[in-house]
C-alpha positions as CSV (number, residue, x, y, z in Angstrom):
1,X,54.4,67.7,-45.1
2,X,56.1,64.3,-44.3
3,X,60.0,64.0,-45.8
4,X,59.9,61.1,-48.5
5,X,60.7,58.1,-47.9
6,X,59.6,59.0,-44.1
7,X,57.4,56.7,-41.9
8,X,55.7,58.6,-39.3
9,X,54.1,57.1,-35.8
10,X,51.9,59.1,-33.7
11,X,52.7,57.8,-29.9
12,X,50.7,57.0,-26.9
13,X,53.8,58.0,-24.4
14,X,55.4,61.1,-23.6
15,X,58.9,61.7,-25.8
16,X,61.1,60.3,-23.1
17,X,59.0,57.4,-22.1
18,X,58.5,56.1,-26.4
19,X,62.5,56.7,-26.9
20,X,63.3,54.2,-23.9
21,X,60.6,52.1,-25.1
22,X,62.0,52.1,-28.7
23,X,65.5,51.7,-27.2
24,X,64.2,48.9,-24.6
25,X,62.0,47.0,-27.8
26,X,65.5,47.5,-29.9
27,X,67.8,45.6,-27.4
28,X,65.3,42.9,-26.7
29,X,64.9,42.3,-30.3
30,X,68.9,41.6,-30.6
31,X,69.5,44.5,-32.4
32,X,72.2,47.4,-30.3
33,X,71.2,50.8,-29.8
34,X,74.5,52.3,-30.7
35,X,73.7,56.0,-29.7
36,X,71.3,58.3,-28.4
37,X,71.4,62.2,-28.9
38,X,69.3,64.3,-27.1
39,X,68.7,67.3,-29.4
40,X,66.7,69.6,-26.8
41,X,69.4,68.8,-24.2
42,X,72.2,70.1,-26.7
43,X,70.4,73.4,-27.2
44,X,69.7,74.0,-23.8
45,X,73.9,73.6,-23.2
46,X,74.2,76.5,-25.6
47,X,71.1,78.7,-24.1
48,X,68.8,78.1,-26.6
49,X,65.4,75.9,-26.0
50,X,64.2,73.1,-28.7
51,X,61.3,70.6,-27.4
52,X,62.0,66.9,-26.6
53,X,63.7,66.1,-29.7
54,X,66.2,62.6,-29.7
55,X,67.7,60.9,-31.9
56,X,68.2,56.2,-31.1
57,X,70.6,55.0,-33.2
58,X,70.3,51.2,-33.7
59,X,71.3,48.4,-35.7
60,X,72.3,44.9,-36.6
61,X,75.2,43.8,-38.9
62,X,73.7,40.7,-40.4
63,X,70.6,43.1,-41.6
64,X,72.5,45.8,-42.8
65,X,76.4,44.5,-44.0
66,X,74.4,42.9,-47.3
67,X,72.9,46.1,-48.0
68,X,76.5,47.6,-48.0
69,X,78.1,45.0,-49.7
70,X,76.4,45.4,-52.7
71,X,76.4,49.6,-52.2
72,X,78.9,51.2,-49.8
73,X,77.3,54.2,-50.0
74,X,74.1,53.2,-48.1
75,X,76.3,53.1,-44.6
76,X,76.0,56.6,-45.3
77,X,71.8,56.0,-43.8
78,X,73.3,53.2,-41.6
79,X,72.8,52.1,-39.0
80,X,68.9,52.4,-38.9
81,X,67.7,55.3,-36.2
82,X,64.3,57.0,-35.4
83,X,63.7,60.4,-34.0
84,X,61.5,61.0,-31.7
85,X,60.4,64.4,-30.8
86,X,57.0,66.7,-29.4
87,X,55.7,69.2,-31.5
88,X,54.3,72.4,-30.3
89,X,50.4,71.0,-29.6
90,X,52.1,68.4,-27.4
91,X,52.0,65.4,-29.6
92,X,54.5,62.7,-29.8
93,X,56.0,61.3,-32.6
94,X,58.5,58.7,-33.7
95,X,59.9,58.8,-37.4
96,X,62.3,56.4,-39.4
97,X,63.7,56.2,-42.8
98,X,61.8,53.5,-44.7
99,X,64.6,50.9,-45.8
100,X,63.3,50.3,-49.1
101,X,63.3,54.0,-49.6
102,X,67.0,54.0,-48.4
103,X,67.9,51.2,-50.7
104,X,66.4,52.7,-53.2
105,X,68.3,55.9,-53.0
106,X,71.3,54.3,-53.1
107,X,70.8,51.6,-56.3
108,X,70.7,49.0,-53.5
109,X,67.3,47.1,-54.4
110,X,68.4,44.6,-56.4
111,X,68.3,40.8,-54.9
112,X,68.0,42.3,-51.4
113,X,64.7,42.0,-51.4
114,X,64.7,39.3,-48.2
115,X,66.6,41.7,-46.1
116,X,64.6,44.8,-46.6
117,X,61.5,43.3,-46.1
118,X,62.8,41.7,-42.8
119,X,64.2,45.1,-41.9
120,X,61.1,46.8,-42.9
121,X,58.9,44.4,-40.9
122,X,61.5,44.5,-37.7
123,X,61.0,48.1,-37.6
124,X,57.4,48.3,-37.9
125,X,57.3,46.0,-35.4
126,X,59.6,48.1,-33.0
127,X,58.3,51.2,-33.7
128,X,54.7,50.1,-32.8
129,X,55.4,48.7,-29.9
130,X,57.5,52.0,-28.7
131,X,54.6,53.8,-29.5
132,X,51.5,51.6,-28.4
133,X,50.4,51.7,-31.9
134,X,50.7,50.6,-35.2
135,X,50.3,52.4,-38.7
136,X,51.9,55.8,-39.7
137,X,50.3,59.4,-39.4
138,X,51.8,62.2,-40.8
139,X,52.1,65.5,-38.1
């Protein structure tokens, strides 16, 4: 079952190896990676064991500062991240929230149609070059 609103990206790379590449592709596409939180390495601080599972928070102001302007309440889903994470056959994946979806949730669509489809493309664009592949597969 994939969340809504969900875009889901099988990769070629191992977990560690797709989050530096998304965080590597994010930086050299001017956008900041703001954060990164290593799930599995949390766990394992409190004894319990969770499979590569992180977290790249990223973003740009000029992309997302209109989308708050005209509803505050979508910083609540900014910035933009994507998790990445291996499931128990060994997989790799990289997820994001789709930003129309986001906008959507929060009455946002209206006149920002520009921006989310530059957002939308920027990530597509990021997330398949992290990955080594383009279109989205659910788990």
């Amino acid at each position: 079952m994939r969340p809504d609103g969900l875009t889901v990206l099988p990769s070629a790379y191992g977990p560690k190896e797709t989050a530096d590449r998304l965080a590597a592709t994010v930086a050299r596409r001017g956008m900041a990676v703001l954060a990164r939180i290593d799930h599995a390495a949390a766990a394992a601080e409190v004894g319990m064991e969770l499979r590569p599972t992180e977290v790249v928070i990223f973003g740009n102001p000029r992309a997302g500062t209109p989308l708050m302007q005209a509803v505050q309440t979508i910083g609540i889903d900014l910035p933009l991240k994507a998790l990445v994470w291996q499931d128990e056959a060994g997989a790799v994946w990289l997820a994001y929230n789709d930003p129309t979806w986001l906008a959507a949730r929060h009455g946002a669509l209206d006149g920002m149609d520009r921006v989310l489809r530059a957002m939308t493309d920027a990530l597509a664009a990021v997330a398949g070059e992290a990955t080594g592949r383009a279109g989205g597969d659910a788990p």
